[in-house]
N, C-alpha and C positions, 0 to 999 in steps of 0.2 A: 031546725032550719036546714032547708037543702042547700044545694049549688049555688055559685054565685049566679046573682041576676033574678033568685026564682024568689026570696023575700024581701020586703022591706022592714029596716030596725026605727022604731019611736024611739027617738031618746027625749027626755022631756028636758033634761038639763037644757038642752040645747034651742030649745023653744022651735024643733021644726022636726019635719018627718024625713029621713035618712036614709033612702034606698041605695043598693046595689045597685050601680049603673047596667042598665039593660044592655047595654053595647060598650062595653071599659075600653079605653083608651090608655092601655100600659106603655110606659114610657121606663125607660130603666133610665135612673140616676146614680148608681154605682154596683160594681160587681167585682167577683175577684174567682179563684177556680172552684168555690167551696160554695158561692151563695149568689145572688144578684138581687138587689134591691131596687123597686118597681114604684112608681105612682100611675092609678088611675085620673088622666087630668079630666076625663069624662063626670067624675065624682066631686070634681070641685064644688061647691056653691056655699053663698053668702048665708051667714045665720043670723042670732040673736047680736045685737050688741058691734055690730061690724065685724065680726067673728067671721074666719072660714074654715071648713069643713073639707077634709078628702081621706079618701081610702089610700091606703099605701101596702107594698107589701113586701114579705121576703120569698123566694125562690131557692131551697135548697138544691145541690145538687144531690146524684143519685144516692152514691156511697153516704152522702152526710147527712139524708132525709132516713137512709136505713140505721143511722147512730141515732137521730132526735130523734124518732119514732112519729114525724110530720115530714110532708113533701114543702108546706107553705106553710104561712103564718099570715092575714091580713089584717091591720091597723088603722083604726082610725080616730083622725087627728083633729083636736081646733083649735086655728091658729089663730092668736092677737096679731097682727100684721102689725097696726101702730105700736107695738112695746118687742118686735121682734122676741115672740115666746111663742110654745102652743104646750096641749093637754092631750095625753091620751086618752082616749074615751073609753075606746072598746079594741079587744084581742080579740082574734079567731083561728082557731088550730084548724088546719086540712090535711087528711091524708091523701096518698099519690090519687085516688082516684076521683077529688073533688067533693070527698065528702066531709061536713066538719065531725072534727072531732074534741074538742070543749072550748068553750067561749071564759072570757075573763073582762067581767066590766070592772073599768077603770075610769069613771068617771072621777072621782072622790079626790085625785092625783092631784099633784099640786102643778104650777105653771114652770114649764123649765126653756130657759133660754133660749135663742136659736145662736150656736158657735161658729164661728166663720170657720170655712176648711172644712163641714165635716158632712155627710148623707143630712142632716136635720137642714142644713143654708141650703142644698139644693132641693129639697123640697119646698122649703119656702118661698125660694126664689119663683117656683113655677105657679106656687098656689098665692102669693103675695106678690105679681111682678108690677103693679104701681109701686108699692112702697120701697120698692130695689131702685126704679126711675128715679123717684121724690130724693132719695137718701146721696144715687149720683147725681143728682144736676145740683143738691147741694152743695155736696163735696166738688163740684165742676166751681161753682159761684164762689169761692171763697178772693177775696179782693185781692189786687197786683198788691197792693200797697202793705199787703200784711206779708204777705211771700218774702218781698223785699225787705221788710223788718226784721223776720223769721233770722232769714242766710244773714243778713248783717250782725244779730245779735249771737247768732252759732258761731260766726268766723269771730268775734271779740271773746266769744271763751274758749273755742277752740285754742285760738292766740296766748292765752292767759292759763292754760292750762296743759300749756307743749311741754312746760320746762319744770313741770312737778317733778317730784322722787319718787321714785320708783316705791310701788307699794310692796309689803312684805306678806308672803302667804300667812291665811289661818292657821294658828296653831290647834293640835286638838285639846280639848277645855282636860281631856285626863288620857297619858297615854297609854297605847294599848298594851296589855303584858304579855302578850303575845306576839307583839306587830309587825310590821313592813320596814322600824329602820334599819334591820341587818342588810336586808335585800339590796345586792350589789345594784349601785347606782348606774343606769343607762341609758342612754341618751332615745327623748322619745323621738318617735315616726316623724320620719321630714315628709310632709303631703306638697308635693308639687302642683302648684297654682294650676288651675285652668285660665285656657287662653282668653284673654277679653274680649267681649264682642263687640264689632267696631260700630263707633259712634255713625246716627246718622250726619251728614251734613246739612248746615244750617244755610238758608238763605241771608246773603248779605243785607242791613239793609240801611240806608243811611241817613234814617235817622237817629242811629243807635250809635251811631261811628264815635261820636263823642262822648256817651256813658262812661259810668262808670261802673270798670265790671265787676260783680259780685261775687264773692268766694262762692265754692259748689258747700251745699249743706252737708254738714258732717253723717256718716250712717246714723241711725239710732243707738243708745249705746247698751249692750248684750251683756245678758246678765251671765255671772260664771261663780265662780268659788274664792279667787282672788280677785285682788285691785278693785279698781271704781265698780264694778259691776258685782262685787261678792255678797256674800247672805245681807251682810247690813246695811244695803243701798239697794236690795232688791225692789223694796216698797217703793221707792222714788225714780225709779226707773219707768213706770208703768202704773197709770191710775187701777189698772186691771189685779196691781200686784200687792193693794193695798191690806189682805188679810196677810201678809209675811209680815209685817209689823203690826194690825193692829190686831190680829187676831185671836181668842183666848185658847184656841186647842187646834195648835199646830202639832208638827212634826216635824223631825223625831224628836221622842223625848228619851231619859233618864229612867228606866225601870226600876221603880223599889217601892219595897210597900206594897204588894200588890194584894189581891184579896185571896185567897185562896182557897178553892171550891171546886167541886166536881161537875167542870166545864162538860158538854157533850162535846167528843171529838170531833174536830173536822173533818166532812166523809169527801175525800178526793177520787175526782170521775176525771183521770187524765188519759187520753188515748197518744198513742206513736203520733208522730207526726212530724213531718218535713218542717224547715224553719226559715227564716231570713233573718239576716245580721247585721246589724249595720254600727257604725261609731258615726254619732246623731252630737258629734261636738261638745258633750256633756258626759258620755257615756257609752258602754258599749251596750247597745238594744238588741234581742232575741222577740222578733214576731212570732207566734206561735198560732196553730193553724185551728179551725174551727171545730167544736165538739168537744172541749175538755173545760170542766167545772167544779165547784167547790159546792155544796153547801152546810152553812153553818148561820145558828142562831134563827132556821126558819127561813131563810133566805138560799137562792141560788145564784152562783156568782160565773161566768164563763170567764176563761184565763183568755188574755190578750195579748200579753208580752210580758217577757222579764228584762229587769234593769239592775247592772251590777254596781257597788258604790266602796273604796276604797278608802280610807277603813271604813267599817261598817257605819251604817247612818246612826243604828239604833244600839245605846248602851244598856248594861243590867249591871243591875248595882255599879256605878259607875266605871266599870270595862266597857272600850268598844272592843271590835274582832278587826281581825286582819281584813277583811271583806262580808259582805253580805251581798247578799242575791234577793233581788224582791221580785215578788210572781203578782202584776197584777190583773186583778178583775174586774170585770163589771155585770151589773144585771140588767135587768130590761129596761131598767126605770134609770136608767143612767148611774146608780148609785155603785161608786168603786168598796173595793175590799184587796188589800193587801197581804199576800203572805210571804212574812221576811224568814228569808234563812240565813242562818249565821253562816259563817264561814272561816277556818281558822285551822292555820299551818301543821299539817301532817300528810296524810297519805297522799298519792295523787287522785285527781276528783276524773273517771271516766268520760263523765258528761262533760262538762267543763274543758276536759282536751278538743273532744270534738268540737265544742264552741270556737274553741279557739283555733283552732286546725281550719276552720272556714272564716277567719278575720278577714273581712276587705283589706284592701290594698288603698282604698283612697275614700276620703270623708265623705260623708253624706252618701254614700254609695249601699246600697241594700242590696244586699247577696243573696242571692236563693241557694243554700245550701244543697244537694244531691242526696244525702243522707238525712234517714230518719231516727227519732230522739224521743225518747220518754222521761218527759219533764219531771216525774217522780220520781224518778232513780235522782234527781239532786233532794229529795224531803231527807229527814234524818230517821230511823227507827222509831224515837220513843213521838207519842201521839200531843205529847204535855205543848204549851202553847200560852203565853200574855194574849189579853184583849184588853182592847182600848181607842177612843174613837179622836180621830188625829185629822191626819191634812195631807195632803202632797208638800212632798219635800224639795218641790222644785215650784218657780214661778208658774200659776198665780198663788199657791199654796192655797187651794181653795178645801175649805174643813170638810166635814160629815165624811171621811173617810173611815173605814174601818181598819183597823191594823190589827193581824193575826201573827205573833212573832215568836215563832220555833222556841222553844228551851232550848235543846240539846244541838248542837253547833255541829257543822259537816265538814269534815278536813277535806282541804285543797294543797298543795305540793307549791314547796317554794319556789322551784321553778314557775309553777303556772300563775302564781301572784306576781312572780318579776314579768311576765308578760303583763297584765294585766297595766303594773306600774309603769310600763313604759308608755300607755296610752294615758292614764290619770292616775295619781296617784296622791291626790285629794282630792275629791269629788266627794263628800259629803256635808252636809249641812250639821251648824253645832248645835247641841240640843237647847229645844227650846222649853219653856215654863211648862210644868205640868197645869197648873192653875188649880187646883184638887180635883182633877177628873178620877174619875175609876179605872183603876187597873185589876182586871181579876187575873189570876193565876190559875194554872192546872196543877193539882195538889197532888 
C-alpha cells in the first residue's frame, strides 16, 4: 500500500468499502511536546448497523519518531454512537517519508467504551455529534420538580448527618516490621485555598419573593482512605464504582502460595526523560514522558506514570513495606500492566530525592520538573517478580489488570519516607480476597 489517499482498504467486517480520503481533513484533538493526536473528519462516514467509521492518527515528534522507529501511526475506528463504544479495525505504521511500514488488523478486538476526559470522548464527539446533542438536551429536560426533591432530600441528610463522630483511620490488617511508625510525627502541608470566583448576580424576580429557599446541594461525596468515603464505601459512592465491592480479582492482595516457575524476565526499554509531579489529593503522581516500555508475557506495555502508596498497597507473605512505588502501563489496546516496587527503610533512594526536590507547592498543581530521570535506576538488581491479574486499587477498581510485583525491595532513607508521610501517610488500600487466582513466582 502506498501514501495516503493512493489506496482503498475493503473491510468486509464492516459491510462497506473504506478509502483513504482523497483530500483529509486533519483536525487535532490532543497533543503535548512528544506527539499530537489527529482525526480526518473527511474520513467520517455511516456503515453497517448505524456504525461510524474514521481514520484517526498519531503524529510523533522528531526525537521520538527517531526512538519508535515510525514518524505516524494511523487508526481506524467504528464507532457504536448509541452505546458510546468503538473498535479498532485496522493499524498502519508510517515512516518520516510517508511510507507504510506494517499494518496490524484488528478487527477481532472487542468493543471498549468511550471515557469522558480522555482523546477517545473527543473523537467521538466529532464523529458522533447527534448523539452528544440527544444525551445534552436530555440531561437539559430533567424536571424542576425532581431538582427540588433532589436539594431537599441532601439538605435533610446533610442535617442528619453534621453531628456524627468522627470516623477513626484504617488500621493496617498486619503491621509492617519494618514501617513508618518510628517516623517523627509532622504536621502535613497547609495548602491555602484559592480565591472564589465570584457568583454571578441573579435577577430579582417577584414571583419567587415569597418561596421557599432551598439549601445549595451538597458536593458529591470523594472517595479517600478514611471516613465516609474510605475503601468500604467506595462502591456506594459511584454506580461506576461497583467492581470495589462486587468484584472477584481486585487489588491489592496478600502474596502467598505463589507458583514457582521460570518466569521470562521482564525486558525494560526506559529512556531519560524529563517529568511532571503533581499531589492529585490521593497521592503524589510522577507523568513520565513518551517512549519507555516494558514487555512481558508477549505483550508491550508503554510507562505512563508512577504513583507512590504509603505503606506499601501490596503484601508478601503477609508483610507490607514502608512504601511502594507503582510504575504504570498501558498498551495500544487500552490494557494496563502494573509494575510495583517495594520500598523499604535503608539507604537514601537518589531518584526519589529528586522527586522530591521538585514537590509542588500547592494541590492539583503539575510541575514540570527541569531535570531529567531514568525511571530504572528506581528497579531493584535481582530480575525475580509475582504475577498475578488484579485491579486498580483506587476507584472504579476496574479488573483485567496485570500486576508485576518486584521480589527484592529498594531502600529509601528515613528521612525521605518522613517526607513522603507528611503529605499521606495512609494511602493504601487493605488487601482484598485472592479468590484462588494464580500467583506465579520467579524461582
Amino acid at each position: 500500500m502506498g501514501k495516503i489517499g493512493a489506496t482503498a482498504l475493503l473491510l468486509g467486517g464492516l459491510g462497506c468499502s473504506i478509502a483513504y480520503a482523497a483530500s483529509p481533513d486533519w483536525v487535532s484533538v490532543a497533543h503535548d511536546r512528544l506527539r499530537t493526536v489527529e482525526l480526518d473528519r473527511a474520513s467520517v462516514i455511516t456503515a453497517d448497523g448505524g456504525s461510524r467509521v474514521a481514520w484517526g492518527r498519531i503524529l510523533l515528534s522528531d526525537s521520538q519518531a527517531e526512538r519508535a522507529g515510525y514518524k505516524s501511526v494511523r487508526v481506524l475506528n467504528r464507532y457504536d454512537c448509541a452505546n458510546r463504544a468503538f473498535t479498532l479495525v485496522k493499524r498502519v505504521y508510517y515512516s518520516p517519508e510517508d511510507q507504510v511500514l506494517r499494518e496490524e488488523d484488528l478487527s477481532a478486538q472487542p468493543a471498549t467504551p468511550v471515557r469522558p476526559g480522555t482523546a477517545d470522548e473527543r473523537f467521538f464527539m466529532h464523529v458522533c455529534p447527534q448523539e452528544q446533542k440527544a444525551q445534552a438536551s436530555s440531561s437539559a429536560a430533567t424536571p424542576v420538580r425532581n431538582l427540588r426533591a433532589l436539594a431537599l432530600e441532601a439538605g435533610r441528610r446533610a442535617a442528619a448527618t453534621s453531628s456524627a463522630a468522627p470516623v477513626q483511620p484504617v488500621a493496617d490488617e498486619v503491621p509492617p516490621a519494618n514501617g513508618t511508625r518510628n517516623l517523627q510525627a509532622l504536621p502535613p502541608p497547609v495548602y491555602l485555598p484559592r480565591p472564589p470566583t465570584p457568583a454571578r448576580p441573579r435577577a430579582a424576580s417577584s414571583a419567587s419573593s415569597a418561596a421557599v429557599q432551598l439549601p445549595p446541594l451538597p458536593p458529591p461525596a470523594q472517595w479517600g482512605y478514611q471516613g465516609p468515603g474510605g475503601p468500604d464505601n467506595w462502591a456506594r459512592l459511584s454506580p461506576e464504582n461497583q467492581a470495589c465491592a462486587a468484584g472477584q480479582r481486585q487489588s491489592p492482595i496478600d502474596i502467598r502460595n505463589g507458583i514457582k516457575v521460570d518466569q521470562d524476565p521482564i525486558q525494560f526499554d526506559y529512556k531519560s526523560s524529563h517529568f511532571r509531579i503533581m499531589d492529585n489529593g490521593y497521592t503524589i503522581r510522577v507523568s513520565y514522558g513518551a517512549g519507555s516500555r516494558i514487555t512481558v508475557m508477549g505483550r508491550e506495555y508503554e510507562l505512563d506514570q508512577i504513583q507512590f502508596h504509603m505503606p506499601s498497597e501490596e503484601l508478601v507473605d503477609g508483610r507490607r513495606f514502608d512504601m511502594s512505588a507503582q510504575l504504570i502501563h498501558r498498551d495500544l489496546q487500552g490494557r494496563l500492566a502494573v509494575v510495583a516496587v517495594l520500598l523499604e527503610r535503608g539507604e537514601p533512594n537518589a531518584l526519589i530525592q529528586t522527586l522530591w526536590n521538585n514537590l509542588p507547592l500547592e494541590k492539583q498543581d503539575d510541575y514540570a520538573a527541569t531535570t531529567a530521570i531514568q525511571i530504572a535506576d528506581l528497579l531493584p538488581t535481582s530480575p525475580g517478580y509475582y504475577a498475578y491479574m488484579g485491579s486498580l486499587t483506587t476507584p472504579p477498581c476496574t479488573e483485567d489488570v496485570l500486576w508485576l510485583v518486584m521480589k527484592q525491595p529498594v531502600g529509601i532513607s528515613a528521612e525521605q519516607l518522613g517526607v513522603f508521610s507528611r503529605f499521606y501517610n495512609n494511602n493504601a488500600r487493605p488487601a482484598q480476597p485472592i479468590n484462588s487466582r494464580v500467583i506465579k513466582e520467579s524461582r
